[in-house]
C-alpha positions, 0 to 999 in steps of 0.5 A, spaced: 393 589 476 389 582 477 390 581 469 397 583 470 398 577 475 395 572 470 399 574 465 405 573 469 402 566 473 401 564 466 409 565 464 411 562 469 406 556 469 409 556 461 415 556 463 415 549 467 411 545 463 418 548 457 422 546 462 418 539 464 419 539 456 426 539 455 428 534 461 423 529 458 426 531 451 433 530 454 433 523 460 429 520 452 436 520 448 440 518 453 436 512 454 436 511 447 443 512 447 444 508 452 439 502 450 444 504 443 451 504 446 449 497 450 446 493 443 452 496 440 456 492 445 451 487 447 455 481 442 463 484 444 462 484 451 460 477 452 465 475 446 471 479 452 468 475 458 470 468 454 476 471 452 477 473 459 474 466 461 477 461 457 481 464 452 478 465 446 481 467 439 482 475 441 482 476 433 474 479 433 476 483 439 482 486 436 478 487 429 472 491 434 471 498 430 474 503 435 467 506 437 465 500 439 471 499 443 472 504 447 465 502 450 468 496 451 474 498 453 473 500 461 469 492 462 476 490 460 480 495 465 475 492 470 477 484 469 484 486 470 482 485 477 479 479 477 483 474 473 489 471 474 494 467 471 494 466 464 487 469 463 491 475 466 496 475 461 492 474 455 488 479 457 493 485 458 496 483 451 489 484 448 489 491 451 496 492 449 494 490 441 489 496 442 493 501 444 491 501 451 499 503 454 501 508 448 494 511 450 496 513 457 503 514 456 501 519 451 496 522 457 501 522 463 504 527 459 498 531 458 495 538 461 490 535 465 493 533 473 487 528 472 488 525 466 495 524 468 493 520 475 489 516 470 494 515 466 499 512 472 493 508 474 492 505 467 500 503 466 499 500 474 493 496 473 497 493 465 503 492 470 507 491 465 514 492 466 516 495 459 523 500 460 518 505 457 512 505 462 518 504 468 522 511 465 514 514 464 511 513 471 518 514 475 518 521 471 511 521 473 514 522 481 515 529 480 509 531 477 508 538 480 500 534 483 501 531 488 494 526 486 500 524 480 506 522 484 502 518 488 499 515 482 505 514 480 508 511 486 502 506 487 502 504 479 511 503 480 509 498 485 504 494 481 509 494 475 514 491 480 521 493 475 526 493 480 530 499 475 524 503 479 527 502 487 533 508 485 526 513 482 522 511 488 528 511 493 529 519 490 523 520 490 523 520 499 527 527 498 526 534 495 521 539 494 516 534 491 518 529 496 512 523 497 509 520 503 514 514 506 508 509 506 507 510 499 514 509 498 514 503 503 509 500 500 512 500 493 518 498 495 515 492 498 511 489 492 517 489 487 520 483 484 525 479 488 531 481 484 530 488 487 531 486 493 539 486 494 539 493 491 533 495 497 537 492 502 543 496 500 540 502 501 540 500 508 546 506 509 542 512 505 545 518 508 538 520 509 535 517 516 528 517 511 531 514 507 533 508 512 526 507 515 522 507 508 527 501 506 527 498 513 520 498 513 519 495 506 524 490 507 520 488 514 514 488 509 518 484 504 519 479 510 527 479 507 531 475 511 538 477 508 537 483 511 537 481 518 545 483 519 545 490 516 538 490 521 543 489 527 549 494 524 543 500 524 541 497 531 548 497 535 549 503 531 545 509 527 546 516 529 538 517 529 534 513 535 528 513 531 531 509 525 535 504 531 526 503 533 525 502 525 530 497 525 529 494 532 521 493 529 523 490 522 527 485 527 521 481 529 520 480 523 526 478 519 532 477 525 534 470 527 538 468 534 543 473 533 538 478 533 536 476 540 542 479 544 543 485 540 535 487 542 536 484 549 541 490 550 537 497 546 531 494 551 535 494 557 539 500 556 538 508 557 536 509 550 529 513 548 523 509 551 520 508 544 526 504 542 527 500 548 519 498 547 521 497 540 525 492 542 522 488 546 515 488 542 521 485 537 523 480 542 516 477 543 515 477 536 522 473 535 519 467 540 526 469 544 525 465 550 531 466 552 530 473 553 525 472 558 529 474 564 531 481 561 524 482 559 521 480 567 526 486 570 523 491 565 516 489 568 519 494 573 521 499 568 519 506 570 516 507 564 510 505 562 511 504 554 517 499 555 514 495 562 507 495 557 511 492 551 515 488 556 509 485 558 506 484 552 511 479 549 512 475 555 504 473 554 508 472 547 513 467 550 509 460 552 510 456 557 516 460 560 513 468 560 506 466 562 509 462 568 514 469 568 508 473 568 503 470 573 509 470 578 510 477 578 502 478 577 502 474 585 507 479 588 507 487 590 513 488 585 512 494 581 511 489 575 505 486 578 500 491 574 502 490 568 503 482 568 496 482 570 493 485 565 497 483 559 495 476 563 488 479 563 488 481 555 491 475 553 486 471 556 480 475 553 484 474 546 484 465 547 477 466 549 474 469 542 
């Protein structure tokens, strides 16, 4: 038995100091190849970074044997991030005359979902709005993977076409529809000439539809649409499309906005508008609707007397004065002008 042991505890032993073995054997050529793969690319690596820095002639990157480029090829893909301007330009044509955007054209309609995505990302970070890289990634928005679509939404906003806005608009409903905030968020990095088809889309039949525009176009910080903004306002069927609309209008409405937002907030509409509408208020400036703003400090409703509250802080000098009154009174509103006043000081004070 004892010799039996021996044998086993010898095997053992042999096959540690086997496997020891090969792990050394194996971490050896992969550094071999790695002190390889980086003298191979020792020399182009530093003629792309003054390519990238300085614009030199691009003939010696674009005459690079293959093997050596696509060692080469994801530094290339990082500095797209990293350089504006000219350098930019000169850097995204270089990857095109290799062959970059028809490598990933050609793997966004491969098997693999996360060589797709890859791919989508790929034509995202070239940003550039050829029809073919836009027809790709806007078919790519019903790809059955999810990981690809929201790829491909990302990579549209980047490539900033405004052929993408009717793709991205569609891609809101159906089965395969995409998260709002993608959607939005796309919309609202797209070229300038986009934006009259964004704002037309203002009258969607889909109340989604109508709160993803309103909401890009707020992010967009488009002023031509503060009309249409109003009409949805006064009068969408939906009340959370009307709150979308009353939030958008902080940012893009001008004087005619202010009576529109002083009657929703002051009506027996749904609180999250009402509250929608005076935030709006306050984010507009609108001194004039200061004494509206004063009564809804005794709303029964702590979202819109909170709201209220909120931006007559906003508001200077005539809504602090407003809130310091009615922080000094038994009224009802008195609670929340002293900690709107409370919080506003602790803002000044940092």
């Amino acid at each position: 038995m004892t010799g039996d042991l021996r044998w086993v505890l010898a095997g053992v032993a042999a096959a540690v100091v086997g496997m020891t073995v090969v792990i050394v054997l194996v971490r050896a050529a992969r550094h071999r190849r790695e002190r390889h793969r980086a003298a191979l690319t020792a020399g182009p690596r530093r003629e792309l970074l003054a390519f990238a820095a300085d614009g030199d002639d691009p003939a010696p990157l674009l005459a690079l044997p293959a093997p050596v480029w696509r060692e080469l090829l994801p530094t290339a893909v990082r500095l797209l991030g990293q350089v504006r301007g000219d350098a930019r330009a000169g850097l995204v044509d270089l990857l095109l005359r290799r062959g970059l955007a028809d490598e990933a054209l050609a793997d966004l309609r491969g098997r693999g979902a996360a060589r797709r995505a890859a791919a989508a990302q790929t034509l995202g970070d070239l940003a550039v709005a050829q029809p073919p890289i836009v027809a790709a990634l806007s078919r790519a928005l019903r790809d059955p993977d999810a990981d690809v679509r929201a790829a491909a939404v990302r990579a549209l906003g980047h490539v900033g076409d405004p052929a993408a806005v009717a793709p991205l608009l569609a891609a809101l409903t159906g089965r395969a529809r995409l998260p709002a905030i993608l959607v939005a968020d796309a919309l609202s990095a797209l070229d300038a000439a986009a934006e009259p088809e964004i704002v037309a889309a203002i009258g969607h039949a889909d109340p989604l539809v109508r709160m993803t525009v309103l909401d890009a176009l707020r992010v967009r910080r488009a002023v031509t649409a503060a009309r249409a903004a109003v009409a949805v306002l006064d009068g969408d069927p939906v009340p959370d499309v009307r709150r979308v609309a009353a939030t958008a209008l902080g940012v893009l409405g001008g004087r005619s906005a202010v009576p529109p937002l002083v009657e929703v907030a002051s009506s027996g509409a749904a609180p999250p508008l009402r509250a929608a509408a005076a935030v709006a208020l306050g984010e507009l400036g609108a001194r004039a609707a200061v004494p509206a703003l004063v009564r809804l400090l005794a709303d029964p409703g702590y979202e819109v007397a909170s709201a209220a509250a909120e931006s007559l802080a906003r508001l200077e000098p005539d809504g602090v004065r407003a809130l310091r009154v009615a922080a000094g009174t038994d009224g009802p509103g008195r609670a929340y002008a002293a900690q709107s006043l409370a919080l506003a000081e602790l803002r000044a004070a940092r």
